[in-house]
N, C-alpha and C positions, 0 to 999 in steps of 0.2 A: 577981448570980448567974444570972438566967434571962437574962441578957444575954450571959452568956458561954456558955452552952449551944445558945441558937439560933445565936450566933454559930460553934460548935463544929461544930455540926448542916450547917451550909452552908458549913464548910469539907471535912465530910467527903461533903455531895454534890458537892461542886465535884470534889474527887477522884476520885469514884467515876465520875462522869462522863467524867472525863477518864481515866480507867481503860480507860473503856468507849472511848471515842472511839480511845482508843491500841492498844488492842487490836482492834478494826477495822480501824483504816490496819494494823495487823500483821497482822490475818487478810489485807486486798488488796491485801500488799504478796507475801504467800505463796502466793494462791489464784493459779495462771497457767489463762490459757484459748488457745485457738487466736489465734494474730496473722492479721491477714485486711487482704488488696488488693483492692478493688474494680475488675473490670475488664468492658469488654463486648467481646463477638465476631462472630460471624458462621461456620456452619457450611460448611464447605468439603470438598471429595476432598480425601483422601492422598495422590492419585495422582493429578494433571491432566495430561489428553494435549490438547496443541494442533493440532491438524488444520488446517494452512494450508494455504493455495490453491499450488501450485507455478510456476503462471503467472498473467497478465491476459485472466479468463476471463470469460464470463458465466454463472452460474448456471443450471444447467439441470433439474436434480429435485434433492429433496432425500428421500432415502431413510429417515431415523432420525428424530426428532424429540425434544424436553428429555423426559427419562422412558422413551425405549425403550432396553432393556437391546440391547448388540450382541456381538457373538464378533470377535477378531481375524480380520484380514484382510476381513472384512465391507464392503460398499460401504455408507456414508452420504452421500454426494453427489457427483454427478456433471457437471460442467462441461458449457459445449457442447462438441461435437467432431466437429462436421457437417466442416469443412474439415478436422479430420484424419484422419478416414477418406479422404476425398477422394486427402489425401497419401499416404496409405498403399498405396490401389489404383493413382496413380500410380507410385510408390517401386516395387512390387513389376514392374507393365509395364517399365519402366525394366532392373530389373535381370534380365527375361525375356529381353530383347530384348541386353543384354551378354552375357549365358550365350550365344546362339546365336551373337553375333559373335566371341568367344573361341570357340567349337569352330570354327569355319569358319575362324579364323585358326589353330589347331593343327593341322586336316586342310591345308589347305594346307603347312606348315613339314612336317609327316609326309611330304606327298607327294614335296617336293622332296628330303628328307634318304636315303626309301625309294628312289625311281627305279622303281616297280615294272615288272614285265616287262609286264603289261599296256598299260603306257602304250605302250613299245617296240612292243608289236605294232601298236596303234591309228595309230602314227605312221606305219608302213611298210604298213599296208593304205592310209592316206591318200596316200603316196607311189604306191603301185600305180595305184590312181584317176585321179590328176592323170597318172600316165604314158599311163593308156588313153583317159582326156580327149583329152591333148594329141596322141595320136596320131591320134584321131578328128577332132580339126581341123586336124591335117596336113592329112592324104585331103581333108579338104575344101578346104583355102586351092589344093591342087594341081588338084585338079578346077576351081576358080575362076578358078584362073591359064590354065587352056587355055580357058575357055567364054568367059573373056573379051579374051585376048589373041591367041590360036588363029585361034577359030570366031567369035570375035564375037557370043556369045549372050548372055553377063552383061552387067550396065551395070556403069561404076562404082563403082556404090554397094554393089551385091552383096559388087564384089571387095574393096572395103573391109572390108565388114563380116566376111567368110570372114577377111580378116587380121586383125580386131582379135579374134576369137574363138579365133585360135589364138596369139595374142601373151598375152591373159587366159590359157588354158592352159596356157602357156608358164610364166608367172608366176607361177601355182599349183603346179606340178609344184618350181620353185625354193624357193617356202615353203612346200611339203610336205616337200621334202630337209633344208631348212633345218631343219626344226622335230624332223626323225628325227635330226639330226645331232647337236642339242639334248639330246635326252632320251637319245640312247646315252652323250653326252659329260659327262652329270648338270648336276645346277645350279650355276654359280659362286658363289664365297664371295660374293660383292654381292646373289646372289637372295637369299638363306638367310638373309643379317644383315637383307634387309630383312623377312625373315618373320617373323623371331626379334622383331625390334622391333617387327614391328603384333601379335604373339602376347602382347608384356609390357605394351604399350601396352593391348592391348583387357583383358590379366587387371586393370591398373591401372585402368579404368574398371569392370570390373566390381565390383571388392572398393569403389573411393565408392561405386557403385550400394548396394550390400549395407549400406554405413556408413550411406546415408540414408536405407535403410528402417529400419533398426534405431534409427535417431533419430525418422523419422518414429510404427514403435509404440511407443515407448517417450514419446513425448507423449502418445499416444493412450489409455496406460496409463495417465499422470498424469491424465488427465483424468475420471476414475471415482478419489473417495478413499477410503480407506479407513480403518477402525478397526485401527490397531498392537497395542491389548490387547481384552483382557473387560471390560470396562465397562458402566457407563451415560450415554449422553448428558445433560450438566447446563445444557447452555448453547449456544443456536443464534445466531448473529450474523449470517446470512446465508440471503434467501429466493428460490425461482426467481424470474429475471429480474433481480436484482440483480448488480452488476458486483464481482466478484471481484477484487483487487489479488494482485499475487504476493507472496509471504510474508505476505498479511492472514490472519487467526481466521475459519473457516467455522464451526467449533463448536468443543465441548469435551466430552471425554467421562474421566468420570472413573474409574480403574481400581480394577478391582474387588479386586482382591489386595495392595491397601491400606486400611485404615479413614480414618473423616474425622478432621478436624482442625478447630481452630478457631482462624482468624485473629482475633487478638483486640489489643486497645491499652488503656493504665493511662496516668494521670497522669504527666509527669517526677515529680512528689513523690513519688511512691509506686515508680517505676520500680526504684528501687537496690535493694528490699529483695526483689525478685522472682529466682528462682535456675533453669534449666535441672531437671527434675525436683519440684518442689514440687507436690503434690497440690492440686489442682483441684474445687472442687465446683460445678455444671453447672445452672444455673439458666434452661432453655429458654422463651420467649414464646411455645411450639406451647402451653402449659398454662397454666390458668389456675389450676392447683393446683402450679404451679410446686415446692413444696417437696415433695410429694407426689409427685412425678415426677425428685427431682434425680438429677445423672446423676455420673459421677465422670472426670478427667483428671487428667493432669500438661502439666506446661510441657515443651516439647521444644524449643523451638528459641526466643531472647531477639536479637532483632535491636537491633545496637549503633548506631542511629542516632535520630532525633526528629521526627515529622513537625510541619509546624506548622499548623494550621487554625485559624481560625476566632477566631483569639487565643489559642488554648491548644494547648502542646505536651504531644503523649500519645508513649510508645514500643510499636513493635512484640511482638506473639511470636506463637508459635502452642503451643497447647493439644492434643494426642492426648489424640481420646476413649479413653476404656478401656473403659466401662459406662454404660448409660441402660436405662432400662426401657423405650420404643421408640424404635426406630431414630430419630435426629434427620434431616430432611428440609435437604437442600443449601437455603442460601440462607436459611434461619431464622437468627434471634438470637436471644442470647443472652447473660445475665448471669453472670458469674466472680467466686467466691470463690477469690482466691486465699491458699492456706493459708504464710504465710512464716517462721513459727515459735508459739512460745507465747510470752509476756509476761502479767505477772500485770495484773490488774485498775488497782490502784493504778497501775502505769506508766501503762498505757492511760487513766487518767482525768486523771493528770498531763502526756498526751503525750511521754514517756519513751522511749527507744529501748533495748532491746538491748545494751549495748557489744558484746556478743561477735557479735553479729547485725553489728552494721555494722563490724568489724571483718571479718570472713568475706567480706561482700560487698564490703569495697575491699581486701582480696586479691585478691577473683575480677576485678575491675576493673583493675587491675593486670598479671592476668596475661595 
């Protein structure tokens, strides 16, 4: 009889135990908590602006440095540009000196098109001239002619010279007709084509003139850069004296009318359960109260590729912060919770997934 009592006794703790035991696995099969992806980051701009060099320069000041806030349009560095001032003061003589050659060649084509009456008068007092010239050494070649063929007073050489002074006269008075007969008769169509054409020819070297000083400042512009936004400088890659490649990173300045971000990377095992929008809790290394300081995101942006280092492949994303209690500092890390659903306890101890959780995420894989 007492045999079958203690026997009775420890059938009904066996049960009760396993009562207990069963209704446990049923409380943490019911009790669900936050499902959590561990991930790490790195605090980044919203907004990076790249400020490369636009040619192969040498570094000549550098105006902003990591930390100073800038205004658009603002200089942060400035290249050398000894030789393009140079080109510039050039460029401009150049196109001084075509401006004066195109109006000298349009007053000319005016002149010839106008005929003015001035000219007509100038020609015919020149004519006047050479007539009272050449009659003045008439009187004299005749005087000459009797002193020395006569009277026998002149020599030879006199009488020579009395004649080649009036034959010069002579000759003048011809190209002063000539030249009256000229300007009454206006210019032929061969002057005027040829005026027409050193007029298009000299405007054609004016306007290259004008093309390569406007090339020459407009390097000289490049060569002073500037800040595009409102920012802050986060990043300098480049110090005077150092040599500048075209299209290299001089700095970075990160814009200010964006929040930061947090480039971040998980595990492949863990990658699939991660979703565009799932709230984020921001576990910064500036703290060593780290929890005491947590900051809150979501995922913005899930990059569909793998990188591999190191033996282990991690996936991309980036994190928008929302909320910290102080400003997170560019360039700090940082540890992620990422939140990707709830799952009760029990699963979590069993290693259990979601059906509907990964069903959801090989839709979104899929799509």
């Amino acid at each position: 009889m007492m045999h079958r009592r203690k026997k009775g006794k420890i059938v009904q703790w066996i049960l009760w135990i396993l009562g207990v035991i069963a209704l446990i696995i049923a409380s943490l099969g019911l009790i669900e908590i936050d499902d959590i992806v561990i991930a790490q980051g790195i605090v980044e701009p919203g907004e990076k602006i790249y400020i490369d060099s636009p040619m192969s320069r040498v570094v000549h000041r550098i105006y902003a440095e990591p930390g100073d806030t800038v205004r658009a349009n603002q200089p942060v560095a400035k290249l050398y540009e000894g030789d393009l001032r140079a080109a510039v003061a050039a460029a401009k003589k150049e196109v001084q000196r075509e401006r004066a050659n195109l109006a000298a060649a349009q007053a000319q084509l005016a002149l010839l098109k106008e005929n003015p009456e001035e000219e007509r008068k100038i020609a015919e007092s020149r004519v006047e001239q050479a007539r009272i010239s050449m009659t003045a050494r008439n009187q004299e070649l005749k005087r000459a002619t009797q002193l020395f063929k006569g009277e026998r007073l002149w020599s030879q050489e006199d009488f020579e010279r009395a004649q080649t002074s009036y034959d010069l006269s002579y000759a003048n008075l011809q190209v002063a007709i000539e030249s009256l007969n000229l300007v009454k008769r206006g210019p032929s169509p061969a002057e005027i084509q040829n005026a027409e054409a050193t007029e298009q020819q000299t405007q054609a070297a004016l306007e290259k003139a004008q093309q390569h000083l406007e090339a020459t400042q407009e390097a000289l512009e490049l060569a002073t850069l500037r800040s595009p936004v409102d920012g802050i400088v986060v990043r300098q890659d480049l110090h005077p004296g150092m040599q500048a490649t075209q299209g290299g990173i001089v700095m970075i300045v990160a814009g200010l009318n964006e929040g930061k971000v947090i480039g971040a990377w998980m595990p492949e095992t863990n990658a699939w359960k991660a979703q565009v929008g799932h709230p984020v809790e921001i576990l910064s290394n500036l703290f060593t109260d780290r929890e005491g300081f947590l900051g809150q995101g979501e995922i913005s942006e899930i990059y569909g590729y793998a990188l591999h280092e190191g033996g282990v492949k991690t996936f991309g994303l980036e994190v928008a912060v929302k909320k910290t209690p102080i400003p997170l500092s560019y360039g700090s890390t940082a540890d992620l919770r990422v939140i990707v659903g709830r799952r009760s306890i029990l699963k979590m101890l069993l290693g259990l997934e979601n059906l509907e959780a990964v069903l959801s995420s090989a839709g979104d894989i899929l799509q």
